[in-house]
C-alpha positions as CSV (number, residue, x, y, z in Angstrom):
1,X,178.5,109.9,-87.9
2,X,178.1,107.2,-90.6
3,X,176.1,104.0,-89.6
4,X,175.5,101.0,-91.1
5,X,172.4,99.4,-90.3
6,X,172.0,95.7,-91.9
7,X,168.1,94.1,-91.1
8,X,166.9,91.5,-93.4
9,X,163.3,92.7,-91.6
10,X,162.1,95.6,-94.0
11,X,160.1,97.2,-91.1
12,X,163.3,97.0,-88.6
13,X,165.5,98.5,-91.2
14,X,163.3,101.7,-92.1
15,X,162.5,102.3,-88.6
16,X,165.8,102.2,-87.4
17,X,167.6,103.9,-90.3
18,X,164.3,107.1,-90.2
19,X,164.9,107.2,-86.2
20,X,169.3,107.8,-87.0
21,X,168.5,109.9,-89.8
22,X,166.4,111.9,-88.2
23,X,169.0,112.9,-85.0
24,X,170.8,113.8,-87.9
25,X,173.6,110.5,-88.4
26,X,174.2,109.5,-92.1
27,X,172.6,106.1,-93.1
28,X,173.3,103.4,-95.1
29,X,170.7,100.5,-94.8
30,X,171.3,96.8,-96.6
31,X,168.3,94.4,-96.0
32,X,171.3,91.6,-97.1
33,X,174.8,90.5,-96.2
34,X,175.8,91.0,-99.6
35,X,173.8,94.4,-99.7
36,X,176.1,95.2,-96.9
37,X,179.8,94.2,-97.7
38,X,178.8,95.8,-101.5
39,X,177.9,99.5,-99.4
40,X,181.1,99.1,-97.7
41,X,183.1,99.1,-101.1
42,X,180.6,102.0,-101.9
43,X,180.7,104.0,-99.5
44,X,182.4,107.8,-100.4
45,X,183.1,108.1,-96.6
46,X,184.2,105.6,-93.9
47,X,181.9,103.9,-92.1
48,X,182.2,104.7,-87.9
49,X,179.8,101.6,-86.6
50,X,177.6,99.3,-88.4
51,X,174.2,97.5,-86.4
52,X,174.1,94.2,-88.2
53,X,171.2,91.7,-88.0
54,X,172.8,88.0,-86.5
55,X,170.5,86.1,-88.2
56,X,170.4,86.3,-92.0
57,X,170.0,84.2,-94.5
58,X,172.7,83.9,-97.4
59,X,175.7,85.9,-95.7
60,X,174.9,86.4,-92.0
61,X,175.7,88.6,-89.4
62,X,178.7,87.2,-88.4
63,X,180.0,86.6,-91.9
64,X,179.4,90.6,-92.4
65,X,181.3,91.5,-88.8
66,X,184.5,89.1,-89.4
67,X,184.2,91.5,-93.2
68,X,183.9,94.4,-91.2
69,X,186.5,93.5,-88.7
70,X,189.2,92.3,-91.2
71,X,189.0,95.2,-94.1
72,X,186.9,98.0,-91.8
73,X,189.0,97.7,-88.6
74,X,187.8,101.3,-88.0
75,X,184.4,100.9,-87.7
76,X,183.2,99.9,-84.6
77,X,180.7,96.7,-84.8
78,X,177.3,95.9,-83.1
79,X,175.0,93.0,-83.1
80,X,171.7,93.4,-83.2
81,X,169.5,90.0,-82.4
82,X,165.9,88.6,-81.9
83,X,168.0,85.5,-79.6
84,X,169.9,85.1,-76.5
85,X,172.9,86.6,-76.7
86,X,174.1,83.5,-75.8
87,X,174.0,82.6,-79.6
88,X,176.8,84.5,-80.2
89,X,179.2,82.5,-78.2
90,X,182.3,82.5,-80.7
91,X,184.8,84.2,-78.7
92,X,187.2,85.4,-81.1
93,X,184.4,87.3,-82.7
94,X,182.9,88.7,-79.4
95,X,186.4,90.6,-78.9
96,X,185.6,92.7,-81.8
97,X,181.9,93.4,-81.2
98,X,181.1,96.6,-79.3
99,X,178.1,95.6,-78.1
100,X,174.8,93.3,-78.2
101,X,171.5,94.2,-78.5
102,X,168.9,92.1,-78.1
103,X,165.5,93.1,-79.9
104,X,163.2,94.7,-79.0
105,X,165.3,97.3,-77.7
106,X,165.6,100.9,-77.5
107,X,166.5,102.7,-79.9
108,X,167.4,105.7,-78.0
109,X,169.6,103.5,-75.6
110,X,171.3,101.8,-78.6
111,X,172.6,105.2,-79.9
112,X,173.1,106.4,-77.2
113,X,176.0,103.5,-76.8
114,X,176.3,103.9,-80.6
115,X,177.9,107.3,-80.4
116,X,179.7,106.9,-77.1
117,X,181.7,103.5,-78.3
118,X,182.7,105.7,-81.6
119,X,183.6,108.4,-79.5
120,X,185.7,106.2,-77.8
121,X,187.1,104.3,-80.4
122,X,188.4,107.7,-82.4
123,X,190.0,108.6,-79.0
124,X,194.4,108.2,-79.5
């Protein structure tokens, strides 16, 4: 499997990125929006979920998941957030997410949910 983590937070994005690796997932980490949407176009394989940071400066979360959702309609998007998941109140948008999680969290829970909503999402 082929994640895409996006984390402005240096420290989030190598932790999270060394804990997927090591369970033995592919990785492709952006500390930006831009860094993201530019790994996208990149990327030699499709992508099957991308964790992306809410709150980012520049290009934000949600400007990377409406990318994601209109040209990756494949991959199957998470949120990943330091507020209430209240924030992210746009509906249209929270059709197309997967799921929420709201930091701190597991990491072990989030892909564990990860792997089951691709599962799901590659089912016919």
């Amino acid at each position: 499997m082929l994640i895409l983590i996006v984390d402005d937070d240096p420290e989030i994005r190598s932790v999270l990125s060394e804990y997927v690796s090591a369970l033995g997932h592919d990785v492709i980490a952006a500390g930006s929006g831009r860094e993201a949407i530019v790994a996208l176009t990149a990327a030699e394989s499709p992508v099957d979920a991308a964790l992306v940071d809410w709150q980012m400066a520049g290009i934000s979360g949600r400007d990377v998941l409406m990318h994601l959702i209109e040209h990756y309609p494949d991959t199957v998007p998470f949120v990943s957030t330091g507020y209430d998941a209240s924030v992210i109140s746009d509906e249209h948008l929270s059709r197309f997410v997967a799921g929420i999680f709201r930091k701190p969290f597991s990491m072990k829970a989030m892909l564990k949910e990860v792997t089951r909503a691709v599962a799901e999402h590659a089912e016919p």
